[in-house]
C-alpha positions as CSV (number, residue, x, y, z in Angstrom):
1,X,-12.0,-9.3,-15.6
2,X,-11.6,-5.8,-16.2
3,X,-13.0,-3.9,-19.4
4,X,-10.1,-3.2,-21.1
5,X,-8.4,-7.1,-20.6
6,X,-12.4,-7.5,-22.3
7,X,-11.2,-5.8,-24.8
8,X,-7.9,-7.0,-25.4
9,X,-8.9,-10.7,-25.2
10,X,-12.1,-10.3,-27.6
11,X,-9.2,-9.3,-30.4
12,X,-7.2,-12.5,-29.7
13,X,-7.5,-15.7,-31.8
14,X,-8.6,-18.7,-30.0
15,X,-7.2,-22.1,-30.5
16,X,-9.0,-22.9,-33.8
17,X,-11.3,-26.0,-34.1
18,X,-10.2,-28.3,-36.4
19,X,-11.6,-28.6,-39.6
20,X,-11.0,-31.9,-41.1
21,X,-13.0,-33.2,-37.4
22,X,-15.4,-30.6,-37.5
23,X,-16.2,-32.0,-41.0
24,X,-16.1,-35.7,-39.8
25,X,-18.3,-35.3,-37.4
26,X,-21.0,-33.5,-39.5
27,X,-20.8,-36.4,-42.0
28,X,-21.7,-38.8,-38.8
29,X,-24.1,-37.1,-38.0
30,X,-25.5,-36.6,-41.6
31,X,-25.2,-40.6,-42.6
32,X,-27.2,-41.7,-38.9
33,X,-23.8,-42.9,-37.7
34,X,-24.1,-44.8,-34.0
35,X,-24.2,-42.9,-30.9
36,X,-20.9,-44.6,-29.7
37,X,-19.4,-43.5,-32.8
38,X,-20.4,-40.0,-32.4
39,X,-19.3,-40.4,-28.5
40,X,-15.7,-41.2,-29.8
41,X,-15.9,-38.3,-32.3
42,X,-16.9,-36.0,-29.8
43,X,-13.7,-37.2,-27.5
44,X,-11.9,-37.3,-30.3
45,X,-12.6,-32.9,-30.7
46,X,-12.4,-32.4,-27.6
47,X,-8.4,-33.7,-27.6
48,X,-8.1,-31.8,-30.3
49,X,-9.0,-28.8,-28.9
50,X,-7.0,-29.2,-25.9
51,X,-3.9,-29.7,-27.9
52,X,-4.8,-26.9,-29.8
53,X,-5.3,-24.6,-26.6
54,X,-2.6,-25.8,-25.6
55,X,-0.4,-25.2,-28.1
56,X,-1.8,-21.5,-27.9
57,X,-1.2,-21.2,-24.3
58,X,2.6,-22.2,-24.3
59,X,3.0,-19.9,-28.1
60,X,1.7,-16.6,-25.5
61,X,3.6,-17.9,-22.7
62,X,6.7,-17.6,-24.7
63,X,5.7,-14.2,-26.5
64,X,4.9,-12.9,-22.8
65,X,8.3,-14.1,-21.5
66,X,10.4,-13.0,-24.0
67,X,8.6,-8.9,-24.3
68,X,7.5,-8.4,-20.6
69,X,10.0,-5.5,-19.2
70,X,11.8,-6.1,-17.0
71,X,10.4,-6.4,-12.9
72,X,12.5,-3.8,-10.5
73,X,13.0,-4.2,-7.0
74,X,12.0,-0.9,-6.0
75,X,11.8,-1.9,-1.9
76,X,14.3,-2.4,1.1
77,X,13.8,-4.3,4.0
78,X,16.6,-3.1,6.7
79,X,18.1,-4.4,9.3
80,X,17.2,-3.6,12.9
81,X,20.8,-1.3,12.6
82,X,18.7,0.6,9.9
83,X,21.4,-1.4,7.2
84,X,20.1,-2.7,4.3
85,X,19.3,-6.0,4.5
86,X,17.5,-6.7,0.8
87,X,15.8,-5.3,-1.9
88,X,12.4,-7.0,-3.3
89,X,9.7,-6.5,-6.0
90,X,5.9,-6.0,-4.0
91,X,3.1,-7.5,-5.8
92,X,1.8,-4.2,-6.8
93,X,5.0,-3.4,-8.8
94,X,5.3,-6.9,-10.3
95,X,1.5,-6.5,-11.7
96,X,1.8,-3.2,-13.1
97,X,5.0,-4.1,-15.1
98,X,3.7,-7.2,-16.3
99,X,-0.1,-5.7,-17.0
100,X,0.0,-4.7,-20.7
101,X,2.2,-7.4,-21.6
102,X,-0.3,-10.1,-20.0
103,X,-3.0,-8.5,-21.4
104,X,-1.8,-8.2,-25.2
105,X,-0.5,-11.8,-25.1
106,X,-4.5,-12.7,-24.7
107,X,-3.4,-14.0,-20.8
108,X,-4.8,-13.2,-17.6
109,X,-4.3,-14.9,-14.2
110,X,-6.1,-15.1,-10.6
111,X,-5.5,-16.6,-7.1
112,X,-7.2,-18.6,-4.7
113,X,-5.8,-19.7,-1.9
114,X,-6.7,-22.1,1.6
115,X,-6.3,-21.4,5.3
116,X,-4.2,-23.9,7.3
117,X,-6.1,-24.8,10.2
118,X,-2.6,-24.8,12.4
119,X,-1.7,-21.6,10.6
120,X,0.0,-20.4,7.5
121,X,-2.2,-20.7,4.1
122,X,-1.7,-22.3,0.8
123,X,-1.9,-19.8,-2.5
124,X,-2.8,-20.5,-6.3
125,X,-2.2,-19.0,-9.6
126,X,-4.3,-19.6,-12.1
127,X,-2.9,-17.9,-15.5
128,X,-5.2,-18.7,-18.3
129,X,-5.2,-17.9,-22.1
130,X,-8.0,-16.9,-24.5
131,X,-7.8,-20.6,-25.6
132,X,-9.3,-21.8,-22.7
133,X,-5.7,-23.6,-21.5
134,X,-4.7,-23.1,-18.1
135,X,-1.7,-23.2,-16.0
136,X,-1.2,-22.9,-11.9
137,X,1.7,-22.2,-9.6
138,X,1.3,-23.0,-6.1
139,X,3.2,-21.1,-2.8
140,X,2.5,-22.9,0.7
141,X,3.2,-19.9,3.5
142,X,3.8,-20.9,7.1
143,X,2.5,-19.3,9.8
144,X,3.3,-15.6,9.9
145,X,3.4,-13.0,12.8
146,X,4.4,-9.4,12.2
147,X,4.5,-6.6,14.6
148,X,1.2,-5.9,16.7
149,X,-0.6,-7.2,14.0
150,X,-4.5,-9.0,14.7
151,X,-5.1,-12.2,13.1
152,X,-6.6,-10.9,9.8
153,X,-3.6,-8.7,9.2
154,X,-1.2,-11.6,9.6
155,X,-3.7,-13.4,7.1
156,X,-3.2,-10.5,4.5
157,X,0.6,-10.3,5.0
158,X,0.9,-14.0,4.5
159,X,-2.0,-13.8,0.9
160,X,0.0,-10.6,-0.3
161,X,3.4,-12.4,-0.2
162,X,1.8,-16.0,-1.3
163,X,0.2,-14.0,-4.6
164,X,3.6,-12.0,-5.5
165,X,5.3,-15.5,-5.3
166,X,3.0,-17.9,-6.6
167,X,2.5,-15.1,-9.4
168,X,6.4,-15.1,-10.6
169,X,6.3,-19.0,-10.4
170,X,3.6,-19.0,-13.0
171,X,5.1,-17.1,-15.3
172,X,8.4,-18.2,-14.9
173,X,9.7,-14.6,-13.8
174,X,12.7,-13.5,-12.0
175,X,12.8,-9.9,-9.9
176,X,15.7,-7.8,-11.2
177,X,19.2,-7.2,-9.0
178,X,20.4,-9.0,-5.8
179,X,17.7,-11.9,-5.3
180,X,17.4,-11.8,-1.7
181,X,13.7,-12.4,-1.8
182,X,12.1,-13.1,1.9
183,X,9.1,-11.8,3.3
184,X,6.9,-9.0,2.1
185,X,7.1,-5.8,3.9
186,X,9.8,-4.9,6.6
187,X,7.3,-4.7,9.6
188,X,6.9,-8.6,9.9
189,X,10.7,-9.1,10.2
190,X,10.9,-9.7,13.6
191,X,12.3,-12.9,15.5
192,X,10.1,-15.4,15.5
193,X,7.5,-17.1,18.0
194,X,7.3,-20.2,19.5
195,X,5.1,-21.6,16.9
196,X,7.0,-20.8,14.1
197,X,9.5,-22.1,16.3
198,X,8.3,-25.3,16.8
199,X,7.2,-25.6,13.5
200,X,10.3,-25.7,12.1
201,X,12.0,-28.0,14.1
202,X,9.5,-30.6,13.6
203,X,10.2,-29.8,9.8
204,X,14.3,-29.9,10.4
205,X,13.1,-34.0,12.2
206,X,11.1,-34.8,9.3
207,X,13.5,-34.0,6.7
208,X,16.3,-35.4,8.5
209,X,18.3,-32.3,9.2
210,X,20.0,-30.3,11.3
211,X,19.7,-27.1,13.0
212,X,23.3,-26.5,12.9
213,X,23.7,-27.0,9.4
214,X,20.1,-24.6,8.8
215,X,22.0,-21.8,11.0
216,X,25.6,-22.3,9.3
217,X,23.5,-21.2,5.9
218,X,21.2,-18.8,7.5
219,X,24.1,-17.0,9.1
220,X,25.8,-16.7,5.8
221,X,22.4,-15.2,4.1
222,X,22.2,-12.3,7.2
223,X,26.2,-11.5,7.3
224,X,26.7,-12.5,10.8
225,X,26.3,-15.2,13.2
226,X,22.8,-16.6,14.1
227,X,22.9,-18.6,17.4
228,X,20.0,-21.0,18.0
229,X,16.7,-21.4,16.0
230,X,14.7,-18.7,18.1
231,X,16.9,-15.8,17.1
232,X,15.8,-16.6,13.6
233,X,14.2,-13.3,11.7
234,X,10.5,-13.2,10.1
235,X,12.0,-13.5,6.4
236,X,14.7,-16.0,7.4
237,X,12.0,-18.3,8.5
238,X,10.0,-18.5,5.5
239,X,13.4,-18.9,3.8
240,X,14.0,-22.0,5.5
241,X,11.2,-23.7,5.4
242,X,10.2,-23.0,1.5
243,X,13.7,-24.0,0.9
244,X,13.5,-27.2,2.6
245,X,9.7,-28.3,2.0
246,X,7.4,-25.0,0.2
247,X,6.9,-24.6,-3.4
248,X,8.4,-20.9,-4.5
């Protein structure tokens, strides 16, 4: 945690303890009471003060959502023609729009996030409050290749785009203008492999669909006609398969 969110959270109120159990409890302990009864007295605090973090989290949650500016999509992704294809909101522009606003609302959040061992990589975001409550938003990013790109820079275009996501999903945030949101940056939207390719037909068998129907919609999204699977673009991909199985 930086300094300054230090800062800010240390002048935040914390979900209060309760002080008609607080007082209970020091009576048990005063009058010799049982050990099971100060067992369920302890449970019984500890519910309290979930409910009460709770009740916390969900109050800043709402005071977040309803002062945070508004999040600008302040990059293009083009077409091979050099067209415009869509606009989208990078992570770094998403976090410095909702910084000050997270940060005086007494919230904060983190990722973490899993490798597949087949590819692709599962993210987390964890947004907490000063009241110890909790909430997490998971992204699940298939495998990803961009252009001349190693291994570890395919993991870091894959991480980047899985944080931006799984980042709007916890806070319940939308990017401003034409939502057209696909992958990240413009460089990994080129036609996919044969892995991504074969990933998603296996996905189109499992969910009992069909490729024509997947490129009838697809086509639509791009503006012109998309032929077979493997003509399929980088973004389009992810499109489909978060649409049809991932968790945006």
């Amino acid at each position: 945690m930086s300094e300054q969110n230090e800062l800010v959270w240390a002048g935040q109120p914390a979900a209060q303890t309760a002080p008609v159990t607080a007082d209970i409890m020091r009576l048990a302990v005063e009058k010799g009471a049982p050990v099971e009864v100060l067992e369920r007295l302890v449970a019984l605090q500890q519910a309290v003060d979930a409910e009460a973090g709770r009740r916390a989290f969900f109050a800043a949650m709402a005071r977040f959502q309803s002062s945070v500016p508004r999040i600008k999509k302040t990059r293009t992704v083009p077409l091979k023609s050099g067209a415009r294809a869509y606009d989208y909101a990078p992570l770094e522009e998403v976090i410095d729009t909702i910084r000050e606003t997270e940060a005086a609302c007494g919230l904060m959040h983190s990722w973490n996030h899993t490798e597949h061992q087949g590819g692709g990589l599962t993210v987390t975001c964890c947004v907490s409050h000063v009241s110890g409550h909790t909430h997490d938003a998971t992204v699940t990013i298939p495998p990803t290749q961009g252009i001349n790109t190693s291994a570890a820079q395919n993991v870091g275009i894959m991480l980047t785009y899985g944080q931006r996501r799984s980042l709007l999903a916890a806070y319940g945030l939308t990017t401003g203008g034409e939502d057209r949101d696909g992958a990240e940056p413009a460089e990994t939207d080129e036609v996919i492999g044969q892995d991504a390719l074969t990933n998603l037909q296996d996905l189109l068998h499992a969910k009992g669909r069909t490729a024509a129907a997947l490129l009838q919609w697809l086509s639509k999204e791009r503006g012109e006609e998309i032929r077979a699977l493997a003509d399929l673009r980088q973004s389009e991909y992810v499109r489909a398969v978060v649409a049809m199985g991932g968790r945006p």
